[in-house]
N, C-alpha and C positions, 0 to 999 in steps of 0.2 A: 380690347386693348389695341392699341395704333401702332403698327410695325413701324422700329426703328431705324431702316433701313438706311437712311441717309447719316442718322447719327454714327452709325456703325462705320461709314467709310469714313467719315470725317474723324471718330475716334483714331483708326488706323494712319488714315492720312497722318495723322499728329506724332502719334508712336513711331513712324516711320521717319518722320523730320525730326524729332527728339532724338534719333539714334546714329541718321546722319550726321545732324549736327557735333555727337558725341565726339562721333570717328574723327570729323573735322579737326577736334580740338585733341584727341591723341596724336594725331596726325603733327597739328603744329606743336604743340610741347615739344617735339622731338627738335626742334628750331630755335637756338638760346636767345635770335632776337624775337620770339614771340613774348610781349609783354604781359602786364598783368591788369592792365585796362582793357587786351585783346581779348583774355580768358572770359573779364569782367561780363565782354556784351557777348559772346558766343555762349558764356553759361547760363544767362539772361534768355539769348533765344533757346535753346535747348528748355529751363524751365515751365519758358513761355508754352513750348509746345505740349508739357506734359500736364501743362495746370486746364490748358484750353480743354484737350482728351478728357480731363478727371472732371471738369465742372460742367461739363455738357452729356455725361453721363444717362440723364435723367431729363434732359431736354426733347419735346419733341420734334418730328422735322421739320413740321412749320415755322416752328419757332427758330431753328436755325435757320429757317430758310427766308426769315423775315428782321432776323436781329436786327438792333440801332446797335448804334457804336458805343454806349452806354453796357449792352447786353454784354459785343464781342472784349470792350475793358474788364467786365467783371470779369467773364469767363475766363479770361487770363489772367488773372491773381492768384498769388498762393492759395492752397485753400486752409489755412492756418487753422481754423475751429475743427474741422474732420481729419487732419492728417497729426498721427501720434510723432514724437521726437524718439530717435533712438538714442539710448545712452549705454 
């Protein structure tokens, strides 16, 4: 089996920008002219980063280490089929 090793920082790298990015955006809510097209694209990258962590998962490091732009588009999509709704 092929150690993950690169995926593993790259996972983290992600988690770590998803979390920043969070603070960011508690950070400006506290500011009434923070809008709601600002929210739109900070929650957007925030997403971005936790879809890329969740869908590279299972990737190995070559393969991140070789994506097209095709690969790194997917990897940042929801991943709508594997992830349940809370209600």
């Amino acid at each position: 089996m092929e150690r993950k090793v690169r995926q593993r920082e790259i996972i983290l790298q992600n988690i770590a920008e998803a979390r920043e990015q969070l603070e960011e955006i508690e950070k400006s809510l506290l500011n009434p002219e923070y809008e709601e097209c600002e929210l739109q694209i900070d929650l957007e990258h925030a997403y971005h980063h936790l879809n890329y962590a969740w869908n590279i998962r299972d990737e190995s490091d070559a393969a991140l280490a070789t994506h097209s732009d095709e690969d790194f588009a997917r990897w940042s999509k929801y991943p709508a089929g594997e992830m349940h709704e809370f209600s």
